[in-house]
N, C-alpha and C positions, 0 to 999 in steps of 0.2 A: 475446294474441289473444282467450282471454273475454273479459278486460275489452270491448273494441271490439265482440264479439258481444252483451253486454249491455248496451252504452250504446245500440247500434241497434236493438236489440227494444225498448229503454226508449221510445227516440225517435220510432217510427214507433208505436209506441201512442199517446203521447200526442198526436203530429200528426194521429192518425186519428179520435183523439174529439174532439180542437179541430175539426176540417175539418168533421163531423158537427155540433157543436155550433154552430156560426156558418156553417151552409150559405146565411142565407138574409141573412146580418149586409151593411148597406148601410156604404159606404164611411168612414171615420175621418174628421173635420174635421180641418183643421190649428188650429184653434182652442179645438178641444174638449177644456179642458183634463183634464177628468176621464175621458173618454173614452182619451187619453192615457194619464196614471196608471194607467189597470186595466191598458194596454198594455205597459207598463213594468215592473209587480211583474208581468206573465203572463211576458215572457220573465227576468226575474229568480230565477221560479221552475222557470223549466225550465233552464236553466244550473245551479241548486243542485240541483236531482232529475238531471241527468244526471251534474255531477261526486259526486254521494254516490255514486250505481250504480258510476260508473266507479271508485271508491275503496275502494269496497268490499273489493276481495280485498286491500288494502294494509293492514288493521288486525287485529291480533289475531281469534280466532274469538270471542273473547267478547264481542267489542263489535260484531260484524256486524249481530245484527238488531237494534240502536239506528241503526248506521247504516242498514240497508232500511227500519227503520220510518221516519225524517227523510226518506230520497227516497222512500215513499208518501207522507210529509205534504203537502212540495212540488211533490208530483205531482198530488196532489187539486186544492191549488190552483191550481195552472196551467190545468186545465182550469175547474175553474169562476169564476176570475177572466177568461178567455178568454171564456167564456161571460156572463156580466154584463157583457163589456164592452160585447157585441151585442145586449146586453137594453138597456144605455143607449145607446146607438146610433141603439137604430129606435125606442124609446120616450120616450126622456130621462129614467128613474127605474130604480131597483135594489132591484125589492120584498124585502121580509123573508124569504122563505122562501128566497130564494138567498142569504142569507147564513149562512141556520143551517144549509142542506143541505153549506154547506162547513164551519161549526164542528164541528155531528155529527159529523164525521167527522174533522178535523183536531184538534181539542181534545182528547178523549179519547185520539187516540193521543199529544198531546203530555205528558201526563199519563202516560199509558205509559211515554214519553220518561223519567222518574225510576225507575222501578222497571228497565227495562233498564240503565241506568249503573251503578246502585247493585247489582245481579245479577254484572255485571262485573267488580266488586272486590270486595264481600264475599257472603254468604249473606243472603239476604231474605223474609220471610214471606210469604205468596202474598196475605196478608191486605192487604198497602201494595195491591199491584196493584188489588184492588179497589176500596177506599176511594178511591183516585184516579180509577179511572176513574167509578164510581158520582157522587161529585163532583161531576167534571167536566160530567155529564148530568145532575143535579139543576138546575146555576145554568146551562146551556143550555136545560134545558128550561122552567126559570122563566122566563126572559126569554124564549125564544120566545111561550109563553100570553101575558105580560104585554104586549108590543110588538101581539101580534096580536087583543088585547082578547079572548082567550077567556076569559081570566079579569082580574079587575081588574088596572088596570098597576100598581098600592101595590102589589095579591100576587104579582103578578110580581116585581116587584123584590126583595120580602123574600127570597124562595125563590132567587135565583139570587143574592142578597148572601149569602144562607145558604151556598151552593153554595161560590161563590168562598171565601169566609172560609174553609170547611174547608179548604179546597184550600192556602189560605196556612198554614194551623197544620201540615197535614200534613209543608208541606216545608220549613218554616222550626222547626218546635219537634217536631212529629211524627218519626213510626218513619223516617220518610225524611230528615228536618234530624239527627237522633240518629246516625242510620247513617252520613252523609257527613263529619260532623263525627270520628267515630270511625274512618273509613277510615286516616289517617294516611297518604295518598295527596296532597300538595301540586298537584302540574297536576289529579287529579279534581276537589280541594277547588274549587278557580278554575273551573274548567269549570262544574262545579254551582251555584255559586254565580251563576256570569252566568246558566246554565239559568231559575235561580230568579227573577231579576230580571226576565227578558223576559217570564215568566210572569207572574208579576206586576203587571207598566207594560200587558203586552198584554191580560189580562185587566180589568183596572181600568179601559179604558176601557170597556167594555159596559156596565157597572153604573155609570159614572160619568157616561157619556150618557144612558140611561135615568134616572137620578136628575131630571138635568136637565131633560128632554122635560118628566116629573113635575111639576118645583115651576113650571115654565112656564105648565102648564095649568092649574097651582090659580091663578097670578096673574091670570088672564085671568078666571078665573069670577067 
């Protein structure tokens, strides 16, 4: 019965900030194909944020809040994928600042996402937690300056390649790759390791779009 009392507090929150957030949202094309798409990953994400909640009491106590923090991840973005859908909707564009008001907040904790697994199986210096999430807001915060020309987009770029890179050494060769690897735990090994991947592939396209944007606009000058 929690379970079901917490999947419906989960659900009616997040239907109450969607409903809020697209109060004024004109109707979906059937053609629209991108329009579509946000439609798609928004209830993709509220099916993952409802079944983590509802999961939740089924896992050990030591991996709970890895699991609450993953259905806050997906919960963030459900609503603000929800929301840019109806910003491309009545506008037909998905300005910068709604992309990073969802990474601010979903990156960092996925970053987090490492220090809680690695908590879970063995003992961790508070020190990883940091370094990750620091990180993680350094190559956000570069690339937000850089995309939005507060600062040059080259220094944009450096600083969130910067960003990222740490972020790869930390959990590939760093206190966090060292720890997993010494776990001596085979399903974490696996587990962490796809963790690392997705981070990875997912992060890489920021910096690898931006790159692009870049050498674009010098060939055009």
């Amino acid at each position: 019965m929690n379970k079901f009392k917490t999947l419906a507090f989960v659900l009616l929150s997040l239907v109450g900030m969607s409903n809020a957030a697209n109060a004024e949202t004109v109707l979906l094309a059937s053609d629209d194909f991108v329009g579509i798409s946000f439609w798609i990953i928004s209830m993709g994400m509220l099916a993952a944020t409802a079944f983590f909640f509802l999961e939740r009491g089924s896992v050990a106590i030591a991996w709970r809040p890895s699991v609450t923090v993953a259905g806050i991840i997906t919960g963030v973005a459900f609503v603000n994928y929800l929301y840019m859908r109806g910003v491309w909707v009545q506008t037909g564009d998905t300005p910068t600042v709604y992309r990073y008001i969802d990474w601010l907040i979903t990156v960092p904790l996925q970053m987090i996402e490492f220090y809680l697994i690695l908590s879970a199986v063995r003992k961790v210096s508070s020190g990883m937690f940091w370094r990750l999430l620091v990180g993680s807001l350094v190559m956000l915060i570069g690339g937000y300056l850089g995309e939005t020309e507060t600062i040059p987009r080259s220094l944009g770029f450096v600083i969130g390649m910067a960003g990222w890179i740490y972020i790869l050494y930390e959990i590939f060769s760093g206190e966090a790759g060292r720890t997993a690897a010494k776990s001596g735990n085979k399903p974490f090994v696996t587990a962490f390791n796809a963790l690392r991947m997705i981070v990875t592939v997912g992060m890489g396209h920021l910096s690898i779009g931006l790159y692009f944007w870049l050498l674009n606009r010098r060939c055009r000058c």
